[in-house]
Every structure is written in C-alpha cells, then in structure tokens.
C-alpha positions as CSV (number, residue, x, y, z in Angstrom):
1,X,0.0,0.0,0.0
2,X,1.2,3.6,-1.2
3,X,1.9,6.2,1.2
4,X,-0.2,9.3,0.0
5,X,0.6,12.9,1.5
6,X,-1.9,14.9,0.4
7,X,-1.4,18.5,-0.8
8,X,-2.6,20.0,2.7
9,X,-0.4,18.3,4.7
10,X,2.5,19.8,2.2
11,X,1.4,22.8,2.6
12,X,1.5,22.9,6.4
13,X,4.8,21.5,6.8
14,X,6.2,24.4,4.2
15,X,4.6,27.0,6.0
16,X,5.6,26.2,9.3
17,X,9.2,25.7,7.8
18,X,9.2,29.2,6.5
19,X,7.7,30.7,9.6
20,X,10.4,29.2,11.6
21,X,13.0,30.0,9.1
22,X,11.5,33.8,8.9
23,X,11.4,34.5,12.7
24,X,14.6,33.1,13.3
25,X,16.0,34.9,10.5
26,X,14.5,38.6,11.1
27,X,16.7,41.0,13.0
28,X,15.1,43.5,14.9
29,X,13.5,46.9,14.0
30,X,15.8,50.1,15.8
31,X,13.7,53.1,15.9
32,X,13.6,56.1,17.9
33,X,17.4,56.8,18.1
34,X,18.6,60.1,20.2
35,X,21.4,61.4,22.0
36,X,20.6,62.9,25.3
37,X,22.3,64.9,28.2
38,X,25.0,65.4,26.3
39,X,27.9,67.3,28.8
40,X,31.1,68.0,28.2
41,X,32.7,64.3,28.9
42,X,29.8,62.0,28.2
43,X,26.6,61.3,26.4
44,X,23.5,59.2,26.6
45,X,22.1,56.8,23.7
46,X,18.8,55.8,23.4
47,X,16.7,53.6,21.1
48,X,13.9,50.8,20.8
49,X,13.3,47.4,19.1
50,X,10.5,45.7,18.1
51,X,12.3,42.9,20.0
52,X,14.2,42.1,23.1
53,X,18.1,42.6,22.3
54,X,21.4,43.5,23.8
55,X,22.1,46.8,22.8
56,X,25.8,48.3,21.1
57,X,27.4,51.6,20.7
58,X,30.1,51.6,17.9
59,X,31.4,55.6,18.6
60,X,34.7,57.4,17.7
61,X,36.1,60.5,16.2
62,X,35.2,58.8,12.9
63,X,34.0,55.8,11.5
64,X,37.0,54.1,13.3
65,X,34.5,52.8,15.9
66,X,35.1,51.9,19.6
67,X,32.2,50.1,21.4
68,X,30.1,50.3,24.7
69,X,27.4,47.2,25.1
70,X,25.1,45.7,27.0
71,X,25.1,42.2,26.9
72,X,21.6,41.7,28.0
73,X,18.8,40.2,25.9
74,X,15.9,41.6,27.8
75,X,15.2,45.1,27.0
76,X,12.9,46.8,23.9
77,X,13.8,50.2,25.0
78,X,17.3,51.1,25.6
79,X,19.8,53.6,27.1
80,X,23.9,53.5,27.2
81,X,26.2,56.4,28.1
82,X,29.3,56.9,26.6
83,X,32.0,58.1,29.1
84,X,35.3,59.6,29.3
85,X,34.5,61.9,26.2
86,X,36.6,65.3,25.3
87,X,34.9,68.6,25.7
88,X,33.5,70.2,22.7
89,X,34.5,67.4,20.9
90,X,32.5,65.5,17.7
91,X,31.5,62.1,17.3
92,X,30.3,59.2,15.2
93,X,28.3,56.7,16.2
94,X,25.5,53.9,15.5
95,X,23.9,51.5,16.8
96,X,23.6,47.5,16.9
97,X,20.8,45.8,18.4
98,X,21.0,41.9,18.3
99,X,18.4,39.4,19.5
100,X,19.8,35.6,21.4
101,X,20.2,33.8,17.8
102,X,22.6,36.5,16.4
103,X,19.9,38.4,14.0
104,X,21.2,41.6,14.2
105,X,20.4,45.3,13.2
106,X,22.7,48.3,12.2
107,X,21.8,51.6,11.8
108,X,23.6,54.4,9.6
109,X,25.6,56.6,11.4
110,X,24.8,59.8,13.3
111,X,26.8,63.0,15.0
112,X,27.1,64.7,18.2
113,X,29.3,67.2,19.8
114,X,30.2,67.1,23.3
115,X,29.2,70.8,25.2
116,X,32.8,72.5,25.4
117,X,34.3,72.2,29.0
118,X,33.0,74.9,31.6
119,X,35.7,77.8,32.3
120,X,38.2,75.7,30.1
121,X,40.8,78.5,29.4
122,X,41.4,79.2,25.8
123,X,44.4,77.5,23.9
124,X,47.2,79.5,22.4
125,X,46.3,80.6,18.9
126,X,49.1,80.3,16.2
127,X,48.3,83.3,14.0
128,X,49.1,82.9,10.2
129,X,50.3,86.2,7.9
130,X,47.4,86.6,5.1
C-alpha cells in the first residue's frame, strides 16, 4: 500500500518551515534613536526594538569605531552612556541591536558634539600672515 501525502499536509509542513526560518532569521526593528544629556565628557544613547536585544554603541572621532554594550537580551527600549568623552568634541556613532540567535540590526551613522568644558581656558592661537 502507497503512502499518499496529500497537498494539505504539504502545505503545512512548508509553511511552518518558513515561519520558523522567517522568525529566526528577522533582525530587529531600531527606531527612535537620540542622544541625550549630552555634557562636556559623556553622552547618553537611546533607542527601541521591536524585539528584546542587547544593545551596542560603535562611537569614535570617525567611523573608526570603539564600542560600549550591553550584553543583555531583555530590553525593547534602551539607554547606554558613553564616558570619558573630550569637551567640545564630535562624534560618530551607531547602533547595533541583536536578538539571542545573532539576527542583528545596524543603523547608519549619526553626530554629536560634546558641550565645550565649563571655564576651560582658551588654547594659544598660532596666527598665520594673510
């Protein structure tokens, strides 16, 4: 006696496959990214997900990135301060969300100038002949 599988029962099995495949495949959603209380030697990040992630700072002078995380997969809305900044200084960053099975999310980057350093004393100014 054949063994029929009906088109139904096809079906199912390729849809569940896919669903499977598609949520463990989709990274999450980062929205909502600001910079806030911004002083002269640190800054705050914030963002959401559509998902619980960790939640990554790549930052530097330029796109040569350093990196402030938190490793924690728990959190839709997030927040990480940057530390140990220079006054009036500007910097690159973005930021990588990633959920437990490595789907992650990258945004493009962004700028924001540290405020200048309260009664910092002015450099010496080399003057140039016009």
């Amino acid at each position: 006696m054949r063994k029929f599988v009906s088109f139904y029962g096809l079906f199912a099995i390729a849809l569940t496959v896919f669903a499977v495949l598609y949520l463990q495949a989709h990274a999450a959603e980062i929205s909502g990214v600001k910079v806030t209380n911004i002083t002269d030697k640190s800054a705050v990040v914030q963002w959401a997900t559509d998902t619980e992630t960790d939640a990554t700072i790549n930052y530097g002078l330029d796109n040569n990135f350093g990196t402030v995380r938190d490793p924690s997969f728990t959190e839709t809305d997030h927040a990480l301060t940057i530390d140990n900044l220079d006054p009036g200084t500007t910097y690159h960053f973005r930021v990588v969300s990633a959920d437990e099975d490595g789907n992650k999310s990258t945004t493009a980057g962004y700028v924001f100038t540290t405020k200048t350093a309260p009664n910092k004393p002015l450099k010496d100014s080399i003057l140039k002949e016009l």
